[in-house]
C-alpha positions in Angstrom: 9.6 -2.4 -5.5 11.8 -0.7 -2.9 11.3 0.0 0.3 12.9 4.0 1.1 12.3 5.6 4.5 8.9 7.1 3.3 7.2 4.6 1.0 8.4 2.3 -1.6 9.5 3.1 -5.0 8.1 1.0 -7.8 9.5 -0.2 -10.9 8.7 -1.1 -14.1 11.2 -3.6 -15.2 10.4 -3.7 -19.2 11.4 0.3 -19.4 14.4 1.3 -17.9 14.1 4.2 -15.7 10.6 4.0 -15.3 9.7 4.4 -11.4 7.7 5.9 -8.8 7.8 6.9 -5.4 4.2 5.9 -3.6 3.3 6.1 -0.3 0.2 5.2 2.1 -1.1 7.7 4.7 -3.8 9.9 6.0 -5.8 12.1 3.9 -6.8 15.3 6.1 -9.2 16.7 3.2 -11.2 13.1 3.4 -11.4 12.7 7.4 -8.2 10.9 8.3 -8.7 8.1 5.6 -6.2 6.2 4.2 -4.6 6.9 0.4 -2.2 6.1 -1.5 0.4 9.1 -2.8 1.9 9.7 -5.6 4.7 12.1 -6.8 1.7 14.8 -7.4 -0.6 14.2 -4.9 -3.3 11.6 -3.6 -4.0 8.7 -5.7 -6.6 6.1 -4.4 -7.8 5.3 -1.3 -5.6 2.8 0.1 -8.7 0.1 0.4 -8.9 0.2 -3.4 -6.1 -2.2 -4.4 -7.5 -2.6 -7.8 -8.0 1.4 -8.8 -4.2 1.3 -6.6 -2.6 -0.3 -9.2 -4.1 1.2 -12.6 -2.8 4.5 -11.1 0.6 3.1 -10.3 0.7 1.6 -13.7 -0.2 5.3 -15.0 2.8 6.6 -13.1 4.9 4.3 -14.7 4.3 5.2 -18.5 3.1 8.5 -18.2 6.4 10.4 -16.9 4.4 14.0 -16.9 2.4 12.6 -14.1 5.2 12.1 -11.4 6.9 8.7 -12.9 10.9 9.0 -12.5 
């Protein structure tokens, strides 16, 4: 991981290239809440480490959903 000015941008460091920029902030459409962002969009909400980092993971080795 790597902290930017908006987030952190994590790595997977078996595949080359394979990364992700994820972020934590408020959800309007879900009263304020807390999530965790992706490249495409909400994730999880950011009290679900668990579910967090299965759809991290997913970012990371499926590149058509926002991995870079």
């Amino acid at each position: 991981m790597e902290p930017t000015a908006v987030g952190i941008v994590v790595r997977d460091p078996e595949r080359p290239g394979a990364a992700a920029r994820v972020e934590c902030r408020e959800r309007p459409s879900d009263g304020d809440r807390m999530w965790f962002w992706g490249p495409l969009g909400p994730l999880v909400e950011a009290d679900r480490i668990p579910d967090a980092i299965v759809a991290i993971r997913s970012l990371l080795t499926h590149p058509s959903d926002g991995a870079r």
